[in-house]
N, C-alpha and C positions, 0 to 999 in steps of 0.2 A: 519406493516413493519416499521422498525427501524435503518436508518443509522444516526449512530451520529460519534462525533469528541470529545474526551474528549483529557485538555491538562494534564501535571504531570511534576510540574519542571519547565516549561516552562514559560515565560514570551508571546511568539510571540503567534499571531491568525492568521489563516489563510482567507484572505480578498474573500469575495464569496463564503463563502463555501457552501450555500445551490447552485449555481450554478454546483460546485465540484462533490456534494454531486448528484445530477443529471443525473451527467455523469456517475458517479459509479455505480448507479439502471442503465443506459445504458448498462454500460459493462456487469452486470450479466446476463439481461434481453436479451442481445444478443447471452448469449453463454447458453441461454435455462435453466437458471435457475431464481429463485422467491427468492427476496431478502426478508428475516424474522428479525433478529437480525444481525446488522453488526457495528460493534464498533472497530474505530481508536483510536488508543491511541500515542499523540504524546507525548515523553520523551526525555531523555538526555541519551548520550554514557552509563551513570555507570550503569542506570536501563537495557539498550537494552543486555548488556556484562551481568547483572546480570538470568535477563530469560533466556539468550542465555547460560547460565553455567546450570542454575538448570536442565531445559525443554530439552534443546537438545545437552548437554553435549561436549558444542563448547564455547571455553576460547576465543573468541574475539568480537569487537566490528562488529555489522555488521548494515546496514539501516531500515531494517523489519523482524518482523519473524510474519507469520501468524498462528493462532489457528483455524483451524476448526472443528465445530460443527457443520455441514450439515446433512441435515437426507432427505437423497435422491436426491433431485432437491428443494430444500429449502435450500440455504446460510442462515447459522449462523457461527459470527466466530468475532475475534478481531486481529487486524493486529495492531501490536506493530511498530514505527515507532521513530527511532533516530534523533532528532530534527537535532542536533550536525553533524552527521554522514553526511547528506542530504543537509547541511550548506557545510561542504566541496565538497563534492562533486556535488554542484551547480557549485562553484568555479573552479574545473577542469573541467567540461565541458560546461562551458561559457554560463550557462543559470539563470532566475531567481529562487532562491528560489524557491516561487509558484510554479514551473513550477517542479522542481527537486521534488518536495514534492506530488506536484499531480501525475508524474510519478510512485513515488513509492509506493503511494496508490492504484492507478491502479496495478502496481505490484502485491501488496500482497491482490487486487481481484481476479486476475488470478488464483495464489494460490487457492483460494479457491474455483474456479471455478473448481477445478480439474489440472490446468497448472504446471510442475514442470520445474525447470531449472537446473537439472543434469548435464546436459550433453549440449557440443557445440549447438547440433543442438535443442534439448530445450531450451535453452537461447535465440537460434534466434526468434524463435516461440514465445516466448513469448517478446519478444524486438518490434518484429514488431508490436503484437498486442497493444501490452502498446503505441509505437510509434504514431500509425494510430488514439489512443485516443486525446493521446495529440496535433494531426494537428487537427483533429475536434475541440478541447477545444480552437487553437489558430484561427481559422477559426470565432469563434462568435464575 
């Protein structure tokens, strides 16, 4: 088992990550799957806009897009992640960095967990669960 954090572009590192990186094996391991290869890739707006053009045929910037590669109940996958994108919007909703950043890691777990956020009430569902990680993470 393999959860890493590769940066690209990036200057920043993210402080505790094997802490992080902990809670992430939590999350999958609570929604009944076994975490095998799991790779974050933190980047800038142009690369996130650029896979988000080739991969899923969506011309804008967005904070994550998840790639899975599951083979049953075995998580494998890479969750591409906008350094930039995550940066602002720390700033609009008045939280750290860190904190914005481990959200949307958690995020694009869900994702792979099988979570989509379609629609309102899949959003919700998956807000609360991403949520209830993040009081745990600020709880330690």
């Amino acid at each position: 088992m393999k959860i890493r954090i590769f940066y690209d572009q990036v200057k920043f590192r993210l402080k505790g990550s094997k802490q992080v990186l902990n809670i992430i094996e939590k999350v999958i391991r609570t929604e009944k799957m076994y975490p095998d290869d799991l790779i974050f890739i933190i980047t800038v707006d142009k690369e996130i806009r650029r896979i988000n053009k080739e991969f899923l045929n969506h011309d804008y910037y967005t904070d994550v897009i998840a790639f899975d590669y599951n083979e049953g109940n075995i998580l494998r996958g890479e969750v591409y992640i906008s350094l930039e994108t995550v940066k602002r919007n720390s700033i609009r909703y008045k939280v750290s960095l860190r904190e914005e950043l481990i959200r949307v890691m958690i995020h694009g777990t869900l994702h792979l967990c099988g979570y989509n956020d379609g629609n309102d009430c899949e959003r919700e569902i998956m807000f609360q669960k991403g949520e209830s990680w993040i009081l745990k993470l600020r709880d330690r």
